[in-house]
C-alpha positions in Angstrom: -13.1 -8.7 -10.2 -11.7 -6.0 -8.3 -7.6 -4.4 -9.1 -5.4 -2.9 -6.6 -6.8 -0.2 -7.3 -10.3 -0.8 -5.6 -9.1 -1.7 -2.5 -6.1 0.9 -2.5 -9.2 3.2 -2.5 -11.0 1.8 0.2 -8.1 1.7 2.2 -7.3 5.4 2.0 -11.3 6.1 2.5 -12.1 3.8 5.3 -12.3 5.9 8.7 -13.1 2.5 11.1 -9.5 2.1 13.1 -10.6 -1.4 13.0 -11.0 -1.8 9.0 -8.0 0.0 8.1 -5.4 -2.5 8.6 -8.1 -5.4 6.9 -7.9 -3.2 3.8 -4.3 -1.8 3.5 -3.6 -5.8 3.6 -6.0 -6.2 1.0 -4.2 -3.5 -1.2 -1.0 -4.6 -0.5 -1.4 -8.3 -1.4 -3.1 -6.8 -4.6 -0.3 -4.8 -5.7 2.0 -7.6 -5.2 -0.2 -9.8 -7.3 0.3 -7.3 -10.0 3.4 -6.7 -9.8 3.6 -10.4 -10.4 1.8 -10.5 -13.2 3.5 -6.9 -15.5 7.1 -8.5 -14.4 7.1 -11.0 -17.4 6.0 -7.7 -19.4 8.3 -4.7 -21.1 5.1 -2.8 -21.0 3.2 -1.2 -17.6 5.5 1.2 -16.3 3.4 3.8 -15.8 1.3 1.6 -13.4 4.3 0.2 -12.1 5.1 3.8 -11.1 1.3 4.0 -9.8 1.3 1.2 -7.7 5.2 2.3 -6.0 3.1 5.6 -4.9 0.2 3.6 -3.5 2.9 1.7 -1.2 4.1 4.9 -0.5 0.9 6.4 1.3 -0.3 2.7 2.4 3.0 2.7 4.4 2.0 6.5 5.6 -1.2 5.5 6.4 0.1 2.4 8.7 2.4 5.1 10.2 -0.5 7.9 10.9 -3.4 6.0 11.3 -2.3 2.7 13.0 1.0 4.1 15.2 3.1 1.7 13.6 6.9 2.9 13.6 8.3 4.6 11.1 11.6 3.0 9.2 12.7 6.1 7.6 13.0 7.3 11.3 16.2 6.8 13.3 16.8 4.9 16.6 17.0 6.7 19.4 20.9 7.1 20.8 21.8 5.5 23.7 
C-alpha cells in the first residue's frame, strides 16, 4: 500500500502538465487521510510537521506549474 509519501514524490517528479494535477490530488487526499488517522494519537509530530511542508510545495507547485493563483498574493486595487 502506498503513504503520502509515494505519491507526494511522484507529484513533485512528474514533468506531464497533464499528470501533475492527477497526482498532487493523490497526495493531498493522502495526507489528509493521515492526518486523520495520527489525530487520535499524542505521538507523530514530526511527520505531522512533514506532511505541513509537503502541502507547502504541493500548493507551490499548483502555483508554478499549473498557473493557479496564488492566496498569499493580494488583489489588485481598484
Amino acid at each position: 500500500m502506498l503513504d503520502w509519501r509515494d505519491f507526494y514524490k511522484t507529484a513533485v517528479l512528474e514533468t506531464n502538465p497533464k499528470l501533475i494535477e492527477r497526482w498532487i490530488g493523490e497526495a493531498e487526499a493522502a495526507i489528509f487521510l493521515r492526518q486523520q488517522e495520527l489525530a487520535p494519537l499524542s505521538d507523530g509530530a514530526v511527520e505531522r510537521q512533514e506532511m505541513a511542508e509537503a502541502a507547502k510545495v504541493l500548493l507551490r507547485l499548483k502555483i508554478e506549474k499549473l498557473g493557479w493563483p496564488n492566496p498569499a498574493s493580494k488583489p489588485p486595487l481598484c
